[in-house]
C-alpha positions in Angstrom: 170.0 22.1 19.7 169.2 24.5 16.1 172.4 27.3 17.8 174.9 24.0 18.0 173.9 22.7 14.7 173.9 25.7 12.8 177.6 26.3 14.3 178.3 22.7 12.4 176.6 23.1 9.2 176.4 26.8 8.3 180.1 27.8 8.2 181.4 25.5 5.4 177.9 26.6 3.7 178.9 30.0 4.2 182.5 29.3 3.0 181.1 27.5 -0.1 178.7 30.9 -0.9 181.7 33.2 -0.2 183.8 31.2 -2.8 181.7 31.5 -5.7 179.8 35.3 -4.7 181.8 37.1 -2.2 181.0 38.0 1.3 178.8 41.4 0.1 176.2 39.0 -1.8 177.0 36.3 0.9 175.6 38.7 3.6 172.6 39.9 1.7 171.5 36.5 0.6 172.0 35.0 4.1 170.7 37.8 5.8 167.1 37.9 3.4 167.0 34.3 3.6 167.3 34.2 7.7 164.1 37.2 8.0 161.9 35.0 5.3 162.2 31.9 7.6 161.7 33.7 10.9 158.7 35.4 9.3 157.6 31.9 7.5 157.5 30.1 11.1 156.2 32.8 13.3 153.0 32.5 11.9 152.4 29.1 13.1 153.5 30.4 16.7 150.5 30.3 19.1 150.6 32.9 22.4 149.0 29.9 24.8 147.1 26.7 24.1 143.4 28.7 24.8 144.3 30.5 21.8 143.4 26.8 19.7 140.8 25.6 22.2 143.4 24.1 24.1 144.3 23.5 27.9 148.0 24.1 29.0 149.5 20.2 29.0 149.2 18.9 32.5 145.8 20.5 33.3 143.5 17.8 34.7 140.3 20.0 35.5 138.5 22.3 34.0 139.2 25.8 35.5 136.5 28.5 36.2 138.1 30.4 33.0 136.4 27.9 31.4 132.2 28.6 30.4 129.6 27.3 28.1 132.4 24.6 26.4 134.9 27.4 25.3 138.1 28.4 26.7 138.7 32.5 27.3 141.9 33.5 25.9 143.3 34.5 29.3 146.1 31.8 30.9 146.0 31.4 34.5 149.1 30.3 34.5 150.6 32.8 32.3 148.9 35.5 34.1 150.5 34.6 37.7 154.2 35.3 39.3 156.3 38.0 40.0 156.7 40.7 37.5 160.2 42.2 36.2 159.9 44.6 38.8 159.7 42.5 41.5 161.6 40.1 40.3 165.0 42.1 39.9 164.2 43.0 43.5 165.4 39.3 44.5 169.4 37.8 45.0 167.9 34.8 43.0 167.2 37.2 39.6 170.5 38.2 39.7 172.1 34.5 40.5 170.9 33.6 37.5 172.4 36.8 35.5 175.6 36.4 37.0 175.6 32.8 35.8 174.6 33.6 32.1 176.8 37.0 31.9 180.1 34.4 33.2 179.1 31.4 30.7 178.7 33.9 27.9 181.7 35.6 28.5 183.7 32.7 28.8 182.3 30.5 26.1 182.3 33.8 23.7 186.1 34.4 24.6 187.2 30.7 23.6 185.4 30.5 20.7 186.7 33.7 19.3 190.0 32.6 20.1 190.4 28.6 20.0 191.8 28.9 16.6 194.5 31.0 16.8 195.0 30.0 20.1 195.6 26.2 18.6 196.9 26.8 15.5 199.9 29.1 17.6 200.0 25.4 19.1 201.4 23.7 16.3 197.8 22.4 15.5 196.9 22.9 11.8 194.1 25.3 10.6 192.1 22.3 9.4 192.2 20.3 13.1 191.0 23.6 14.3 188.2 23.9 12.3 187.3 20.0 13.1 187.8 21.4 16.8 185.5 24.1 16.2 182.7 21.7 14.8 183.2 19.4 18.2 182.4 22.3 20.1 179.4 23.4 18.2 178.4 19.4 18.1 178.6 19.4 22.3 177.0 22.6 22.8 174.0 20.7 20.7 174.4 17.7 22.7 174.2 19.7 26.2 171.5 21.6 25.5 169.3 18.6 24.8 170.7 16.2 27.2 171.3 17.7 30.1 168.1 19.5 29.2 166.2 16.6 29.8 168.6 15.8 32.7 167.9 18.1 34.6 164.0 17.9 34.4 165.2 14.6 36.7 167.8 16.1 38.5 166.8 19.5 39.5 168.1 22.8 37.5 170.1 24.0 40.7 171.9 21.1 40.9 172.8 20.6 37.0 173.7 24.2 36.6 176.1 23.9 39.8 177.5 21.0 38.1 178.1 22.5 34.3 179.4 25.8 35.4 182.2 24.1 37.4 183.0 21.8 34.8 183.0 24.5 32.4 185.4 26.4 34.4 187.5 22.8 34.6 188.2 23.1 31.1 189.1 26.4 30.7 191.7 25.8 33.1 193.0 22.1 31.1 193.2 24.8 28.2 196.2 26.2 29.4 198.3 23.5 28.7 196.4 21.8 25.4 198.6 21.0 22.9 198.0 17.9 21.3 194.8 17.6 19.0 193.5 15.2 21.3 193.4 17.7 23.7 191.8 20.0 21.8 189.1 17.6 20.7 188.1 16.5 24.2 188.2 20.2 25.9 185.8 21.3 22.7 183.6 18.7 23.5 183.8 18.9 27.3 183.1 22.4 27.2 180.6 22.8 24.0 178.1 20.5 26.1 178.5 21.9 29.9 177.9 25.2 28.1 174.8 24.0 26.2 173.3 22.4 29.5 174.4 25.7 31.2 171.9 27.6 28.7 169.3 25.2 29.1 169.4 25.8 32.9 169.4 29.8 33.0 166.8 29.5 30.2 164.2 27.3 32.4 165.0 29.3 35.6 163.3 32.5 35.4 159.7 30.8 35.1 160.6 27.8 37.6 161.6 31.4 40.0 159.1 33.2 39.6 156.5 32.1 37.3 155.1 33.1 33.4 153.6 36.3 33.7 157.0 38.1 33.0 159.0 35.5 32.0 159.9 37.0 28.3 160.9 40.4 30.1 163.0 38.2 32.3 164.3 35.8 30.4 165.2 39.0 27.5 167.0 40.6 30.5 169.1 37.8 31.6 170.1 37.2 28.5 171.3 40.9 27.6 173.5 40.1 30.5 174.9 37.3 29.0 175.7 39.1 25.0 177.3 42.0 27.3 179.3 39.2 29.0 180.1 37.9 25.7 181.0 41.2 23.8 183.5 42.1 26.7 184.7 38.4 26.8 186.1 38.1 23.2 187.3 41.8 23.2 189.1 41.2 26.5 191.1 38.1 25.4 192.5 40.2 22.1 193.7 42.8 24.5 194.9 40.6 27.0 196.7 38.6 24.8 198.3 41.7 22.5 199.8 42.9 26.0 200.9 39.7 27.4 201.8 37.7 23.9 199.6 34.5 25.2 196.4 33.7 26.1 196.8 32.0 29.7 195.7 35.3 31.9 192.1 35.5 29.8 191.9 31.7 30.1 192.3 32.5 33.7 190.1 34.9 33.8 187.1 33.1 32.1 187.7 29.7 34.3 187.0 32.3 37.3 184.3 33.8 36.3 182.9 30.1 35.8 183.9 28.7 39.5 182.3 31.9 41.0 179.1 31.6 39.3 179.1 28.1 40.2 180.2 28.6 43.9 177.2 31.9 44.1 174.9 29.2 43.2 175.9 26.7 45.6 174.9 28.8 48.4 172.4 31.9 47.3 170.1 30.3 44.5 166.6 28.9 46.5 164.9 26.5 44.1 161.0 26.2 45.0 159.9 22.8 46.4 157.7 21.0 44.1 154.1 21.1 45.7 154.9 24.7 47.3 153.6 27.9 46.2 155.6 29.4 44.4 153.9 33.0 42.5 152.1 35.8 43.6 148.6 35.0 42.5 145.2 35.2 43.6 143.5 31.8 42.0 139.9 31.2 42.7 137.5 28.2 42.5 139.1 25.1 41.6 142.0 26.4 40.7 142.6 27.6 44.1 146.1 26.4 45.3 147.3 25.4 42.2 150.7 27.0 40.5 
């Protein structure tokens, strides 16, 4: 939820610090303040649980990792699945990218754009800033709900789901021009797209397990800032050619129903019970993933 609230609260903060120091000292203070805090909390960030004495939640038994009361720092479960290697080697990896490289570039493309785009509308600069906050206030809401939605539901099935109703309302933003339209297409798309990142977040160690899943996960979502970079610049172009915005609209509501329709019918999520990663366990922990 922090990426939907900080679109809510830190812009008028910003504007406020603009106002009275300018955008130079605005930067700089933003920019030391931001490093202190990552620095601040990243010492209280633990690699596993046997790093505190700790079991990984859900562990029943004591594995054979375990002797004479103390816990080795070694994870079994972090230290089985496919590595990056391997796993680029499978249609599922690169589902998953195409899913997060369309989102990205979609969702990056309207929310450079929604203002101007609204504001040539007829809709006042201050409804689309309110619009702005809506879709920073659903992208929050997604990522939590249909977070925990999905836990129920299945991440194959949720991710089908948001990337075709994020494509839905890229399409209804063709012809939005009352605020009311604005308002619900904001909040329609800010929380399909948070549940969207949820989803592609989860999937690479539900795929193929935690001993690579930061090289996997960091990959993926390269895919997706690319998507995002080319997505905003692509929508200026488009629309200094054509004079409107309708053909990168187009475009990013595509992009959305493919990914959805590639995941329909490629991505294989593991049965729960099944094995699932590479791994060799031993002992009691034989069988278990």
């Amino acid at each position: 939820m922090g990426a939907g609230i900080g679109g809510i609260v830190f812009p008028p903060i910003t504007y406020q610090l603009i106002s009275m120091w300018g955008w130079r000292s605005t930067y700089l203070f933003l920019g030391i303040a931001m490093g202190a805090g990552v620095i601040a909390v990243g010492t209280f960030l633990r690699r596993s649980p046997e790093e505190v004495g700790l079991l990984p939640y859900g562990v029943k038994e004591v594995p054979p990792e375990v002797a004479g009361g103390h816990v080795v720092t070694e994870n079994l479960l972090l230290s089985t699945g496919h590595s990056l290697r391997q796993a680029v080697g499978k249609t599922a990896f690169w589902t998953v990218f195409l899913c997060s490289t369309a989102a990205v570039f979609s969702f990056a493309l309207v929310n450079v754009h929604l203002v101007p785009y609204a504001t040539d509308q007829g809709i006042s600069p201050a409804t689309a800033a309110i619009v702005m906050a809506m879709l920073g206030l659903g992208n929050s809401l997604g990522r939590l709900g249909l977070g925990a939605l999905s836990d129920r539901t299945g991440r194959k099935r949720m991710l089908i789901t948001v990337l075709a109703v994020s494509g839905i309302a890229m399409v209804s933003l063709i012809g939005a021009r009352e605020a009311w339209t604005f308002y619900l297409f904001a909040l329609v798309l800010g929380t399909a797209h948070g549940g969207a990142h949820t989803n592609w977040m989860a999937l690479p160690g539900e795929l193929f397990g935690l001993k690579a899943v930061g090289a996997l996960t960091g990959t993926i979502m390269t895919g997706g800032t690319l998507g995002g970079a080319v997505g905003s610049f692509l929508a200026g172009y488009i629309f200094d050619v054509t004079g409107s915005y309708s053909v990168a609209f187009s475009t990013g509501a595509l992009l959305l129903l493919i990914a959805a329709g590639t995941t329909v019918f490629v991505l294989k999520i593991p049965h729960k019970g099944t094995q699932r990663y590479e791994s060799r366990p031993t002992g009691k922990a034989r069988g278990r993933t």
